[in-house]
C-alpha positions as CSV (number, residue, x, y, z in Angstrom):
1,X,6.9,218.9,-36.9
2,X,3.7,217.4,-37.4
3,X,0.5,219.1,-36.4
4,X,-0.7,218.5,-32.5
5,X,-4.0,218.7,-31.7
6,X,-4.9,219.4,-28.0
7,X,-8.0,220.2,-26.1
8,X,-8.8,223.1,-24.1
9,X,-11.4,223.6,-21.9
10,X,-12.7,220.1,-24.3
11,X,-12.3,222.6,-27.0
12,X,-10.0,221.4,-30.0
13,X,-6.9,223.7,-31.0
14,X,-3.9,222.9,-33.4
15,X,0.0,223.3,-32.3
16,X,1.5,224.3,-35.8
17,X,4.7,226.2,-36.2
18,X,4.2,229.0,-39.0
19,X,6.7,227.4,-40.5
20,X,4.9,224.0,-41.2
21,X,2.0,225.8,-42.7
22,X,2.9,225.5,-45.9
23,X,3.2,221.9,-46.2
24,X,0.2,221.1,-44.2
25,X,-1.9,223.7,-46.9
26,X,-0.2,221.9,-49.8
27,X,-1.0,218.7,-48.1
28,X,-5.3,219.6,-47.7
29,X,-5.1,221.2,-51.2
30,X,-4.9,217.7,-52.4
31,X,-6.7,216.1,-50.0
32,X,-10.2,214.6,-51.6
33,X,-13.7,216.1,-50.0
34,X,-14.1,219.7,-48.6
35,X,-11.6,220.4,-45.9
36,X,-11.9,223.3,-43.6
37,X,-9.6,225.7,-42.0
38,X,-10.9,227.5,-38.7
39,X,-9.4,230.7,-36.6
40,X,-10.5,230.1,-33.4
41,X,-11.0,233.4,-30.7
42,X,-11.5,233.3,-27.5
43,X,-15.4,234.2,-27.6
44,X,-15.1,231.2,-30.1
45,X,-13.8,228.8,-27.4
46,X,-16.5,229.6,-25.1
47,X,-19.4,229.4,-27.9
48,X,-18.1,226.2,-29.2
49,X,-18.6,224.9,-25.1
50,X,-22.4,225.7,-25.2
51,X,-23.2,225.0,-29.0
52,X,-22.9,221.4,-29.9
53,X,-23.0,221.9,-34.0
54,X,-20.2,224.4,-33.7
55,X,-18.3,222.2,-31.5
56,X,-19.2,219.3,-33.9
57,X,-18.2,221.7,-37.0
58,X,-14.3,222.3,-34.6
59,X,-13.9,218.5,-34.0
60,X,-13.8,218.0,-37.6
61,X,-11.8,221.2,-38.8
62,X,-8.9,220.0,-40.3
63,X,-7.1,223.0,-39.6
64,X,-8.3,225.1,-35.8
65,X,-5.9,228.2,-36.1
66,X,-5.7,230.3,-32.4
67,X,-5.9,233.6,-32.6
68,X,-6.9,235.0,-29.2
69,X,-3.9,235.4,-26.8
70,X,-5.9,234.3,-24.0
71,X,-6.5,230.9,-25.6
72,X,-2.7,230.3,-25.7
73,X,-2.1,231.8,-21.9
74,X,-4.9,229.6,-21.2
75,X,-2.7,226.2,-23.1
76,X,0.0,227.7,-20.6
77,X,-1.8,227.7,-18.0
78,X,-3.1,223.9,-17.9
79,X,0.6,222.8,-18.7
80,X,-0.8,221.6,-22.1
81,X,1.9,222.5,-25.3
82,X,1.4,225.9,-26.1
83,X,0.4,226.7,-29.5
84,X,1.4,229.5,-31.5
85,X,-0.7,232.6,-31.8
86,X,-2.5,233.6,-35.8
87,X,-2.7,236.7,-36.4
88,X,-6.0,235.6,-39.1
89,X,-4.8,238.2,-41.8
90,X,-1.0,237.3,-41.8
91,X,-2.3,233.8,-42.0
92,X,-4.8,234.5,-45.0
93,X,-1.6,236.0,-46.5
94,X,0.7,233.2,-46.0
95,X,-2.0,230.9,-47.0
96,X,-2.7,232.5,-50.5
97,X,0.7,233.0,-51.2
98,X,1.2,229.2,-51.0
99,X,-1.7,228.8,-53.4
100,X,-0.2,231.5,-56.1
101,X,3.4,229.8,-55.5
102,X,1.7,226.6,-57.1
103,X,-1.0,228.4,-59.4
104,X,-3.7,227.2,-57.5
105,X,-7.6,228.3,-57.5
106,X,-9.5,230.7,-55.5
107,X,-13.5,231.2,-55.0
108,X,-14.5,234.8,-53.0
109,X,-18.0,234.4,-51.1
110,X,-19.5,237.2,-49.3
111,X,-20.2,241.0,-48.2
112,X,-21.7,243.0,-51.2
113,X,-20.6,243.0,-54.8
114,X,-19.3,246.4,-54.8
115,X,-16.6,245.4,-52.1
116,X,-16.4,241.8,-53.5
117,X,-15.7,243.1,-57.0
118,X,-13.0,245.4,-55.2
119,X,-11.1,242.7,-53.3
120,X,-11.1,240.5,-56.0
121,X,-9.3,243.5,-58.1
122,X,-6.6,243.4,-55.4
123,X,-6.0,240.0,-54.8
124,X,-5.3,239.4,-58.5
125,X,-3.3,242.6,-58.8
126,X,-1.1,241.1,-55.4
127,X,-1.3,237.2,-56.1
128,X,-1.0,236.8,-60.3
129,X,-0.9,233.3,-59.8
130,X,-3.6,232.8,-58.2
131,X,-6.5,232.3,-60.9
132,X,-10.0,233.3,-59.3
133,X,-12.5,231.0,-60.7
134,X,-15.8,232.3,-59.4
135,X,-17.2,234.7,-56.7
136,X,-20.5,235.4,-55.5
137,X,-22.5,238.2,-52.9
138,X,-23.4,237.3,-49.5
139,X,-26.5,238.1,-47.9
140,X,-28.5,235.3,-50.2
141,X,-31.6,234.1,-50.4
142,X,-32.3,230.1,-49.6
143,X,-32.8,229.4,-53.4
144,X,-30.0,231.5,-54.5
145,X,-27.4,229.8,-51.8
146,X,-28.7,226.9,-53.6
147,X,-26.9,228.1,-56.9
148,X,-23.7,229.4,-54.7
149,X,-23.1,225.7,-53.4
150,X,-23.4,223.9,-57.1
151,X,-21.3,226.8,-58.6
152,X,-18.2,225.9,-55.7
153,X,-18.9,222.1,-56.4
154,X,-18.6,222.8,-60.3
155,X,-15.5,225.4,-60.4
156,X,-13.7,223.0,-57.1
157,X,-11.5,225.6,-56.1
158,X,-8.5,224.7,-54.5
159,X,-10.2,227.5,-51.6
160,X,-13.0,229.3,-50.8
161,X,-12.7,232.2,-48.9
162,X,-15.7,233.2,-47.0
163,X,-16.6,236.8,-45.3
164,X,-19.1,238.3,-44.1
165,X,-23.1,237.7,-45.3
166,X,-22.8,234.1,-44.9
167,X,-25.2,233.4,-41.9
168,X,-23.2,230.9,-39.4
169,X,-19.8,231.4,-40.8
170,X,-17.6,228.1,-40.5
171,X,-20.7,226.3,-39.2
172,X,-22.4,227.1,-42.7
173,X,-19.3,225.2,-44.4
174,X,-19.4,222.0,-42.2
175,X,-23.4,221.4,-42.3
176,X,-23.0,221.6,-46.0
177,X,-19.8,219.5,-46.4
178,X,-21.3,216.8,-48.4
179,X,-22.6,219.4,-51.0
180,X,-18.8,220.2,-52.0
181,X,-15.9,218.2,-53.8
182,X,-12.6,218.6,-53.0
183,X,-12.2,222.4,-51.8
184,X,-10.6,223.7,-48.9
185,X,-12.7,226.6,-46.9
186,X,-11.5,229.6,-44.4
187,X,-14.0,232.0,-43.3
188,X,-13.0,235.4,-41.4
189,X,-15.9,237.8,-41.4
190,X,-14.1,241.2,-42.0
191,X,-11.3,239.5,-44.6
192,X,-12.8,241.5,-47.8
193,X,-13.2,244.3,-46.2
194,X,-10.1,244.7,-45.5
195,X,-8.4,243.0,-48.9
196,X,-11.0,246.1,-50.8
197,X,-9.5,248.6,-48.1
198,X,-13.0,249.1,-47.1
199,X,-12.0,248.3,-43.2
200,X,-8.5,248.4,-42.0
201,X,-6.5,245.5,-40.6
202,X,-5.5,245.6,-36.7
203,X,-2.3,247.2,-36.2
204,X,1.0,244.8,-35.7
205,X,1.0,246.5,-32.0
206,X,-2.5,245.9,-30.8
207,X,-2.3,242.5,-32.0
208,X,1.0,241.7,-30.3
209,X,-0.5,242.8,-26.6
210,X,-3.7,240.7,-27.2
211,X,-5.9,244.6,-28.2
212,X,-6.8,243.8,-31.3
213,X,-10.7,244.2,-30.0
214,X,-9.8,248.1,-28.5
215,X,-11.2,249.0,-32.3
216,X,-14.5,247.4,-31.8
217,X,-14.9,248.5,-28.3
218,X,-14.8,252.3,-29.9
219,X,-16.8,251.5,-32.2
220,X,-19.3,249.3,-29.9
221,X,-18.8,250.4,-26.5
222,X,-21.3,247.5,-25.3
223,X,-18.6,245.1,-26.5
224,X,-17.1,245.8,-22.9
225,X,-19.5,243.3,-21.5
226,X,-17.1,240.7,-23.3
227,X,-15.3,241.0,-19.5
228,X,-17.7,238.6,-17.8
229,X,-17.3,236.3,-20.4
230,X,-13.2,236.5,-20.0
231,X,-13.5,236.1,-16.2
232,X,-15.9,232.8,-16.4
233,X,-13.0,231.9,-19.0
234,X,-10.5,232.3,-16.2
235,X,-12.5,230.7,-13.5
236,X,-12.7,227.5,-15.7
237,X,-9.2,227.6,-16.2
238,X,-9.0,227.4,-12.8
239,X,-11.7,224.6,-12.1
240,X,-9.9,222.3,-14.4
241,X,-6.0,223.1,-12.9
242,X,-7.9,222.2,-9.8
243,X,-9.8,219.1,-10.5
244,X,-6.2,218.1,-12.8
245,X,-4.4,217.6,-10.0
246,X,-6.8,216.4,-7.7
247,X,-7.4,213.4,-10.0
248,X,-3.5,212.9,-9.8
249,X,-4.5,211.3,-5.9
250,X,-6.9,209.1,-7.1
């Protein structure tokens, strides 16, 4: 089944079935020019609608992965083909076990060496054929990102995996697209934290009920607030069912 890209609230988001994934990552490995691979969350969705260069940066994802249960209720909801639901870790699993399968390359970028150093340890003790070509620190200076971007262009890794310390996350790929040759990139801003079991996945359970945020809400109890948000989600769900099938009389 090929991949089906529809638009939610105007926001872009892929129909893949898990079991299609595998092609479709073989496919972008070989695929010329920098290719990107987004997980898209429902605070996500609502950014993209108010900031044009991460809408831009969706638009042109070759891969936009949902992982908020809300966005596929939400697909349901406007009678648009429901997509299936990410869970961003099983994904990143999936995805690097394709690229060991066929002895592909890896670049780590992000968080702070101590943990980088650590999650590289693990992901070569998990995925042997995997070879890890270069890795680098987040938190970087201006002239020192500088170096980052020529050292990705030079090793062309087959992916970079991005985490946290890169300031704009899967915007900071697209705007410096050009700069790249032919890598693909996926950024998730805990992922080496948990591969150097510095920070522990979501649970299976949480994840399944749509709770996977019930962690950061203990540990930030302002992230309630994230409920206004979720109801002006659900009032423009509603809007556009309404003005859907009043343009259906005209």
């Amino acid at each position: 089944m090929a991949i089906q890209r529809i638009s939610l609230l105007t926001v872009p988001v892929d129909v893949i079935n898990p079991d299609d994934l595998e092609k479709e990552i073989l496919a972008l490995s070989e695929k010329p020019g920098a290719k990107q691979i987004v997980f898209l969350s429902l605070k996500d969705l609502l950014f993209a609608r108010i900031n044009s260069d991460f809408m831009i940066c969706l638009q042109n994802a070759d891969l936009v992965l949902p992982v908020s249960k809300s966005i596929i209720s939400g697909a349901s909801f406007l009678k648009l083909p429901v997509p299936f639901r990410y869970n961003p870790f099983d994904a990143i699993i999936s995805i690097l076990s394709v690229l060991d399968k066929h002895y592909k390359t890896l670049y780590l970028l992000g968080n702070h060496k101590k943990s980088l150093m650590q999650a590289e340890q693990n992901i070569h003790s998990t995925f042997s054929g995997l070879r890890i070509v270069g890795r680098h620190s987040g938190y970087n200076t201006k002239t020192v990102e500088k170096d980052v971007v020529s050292a990705i262009y030079k090793a062309s890794p087959a992916l970079v995996l991005l985490s946290n310390g890169i300031k704009g996350g899967s915007r900071w790929v697209y705007s410096r697209r050009n700069s790249f040759s032919s890598s693909m990139f996926l950024y998730r801003k805990d992922i080496l934290d948990v591969f150097s079991h510095r920070k522990k996945n979501v649970s299976e359970k949480l994840f399944a009920k749509g709770l996977e945020f019930f962690p950061e809400i203990v540990k930030n109890p302002l992230k309630i607030f994230f409920i206004f948000p979720y109801i002006w989600y659900k009032i423009l769900l509603l809007f556009y069912k309404i003005t859907s099938k009043q343009s259906k009389f005209y």
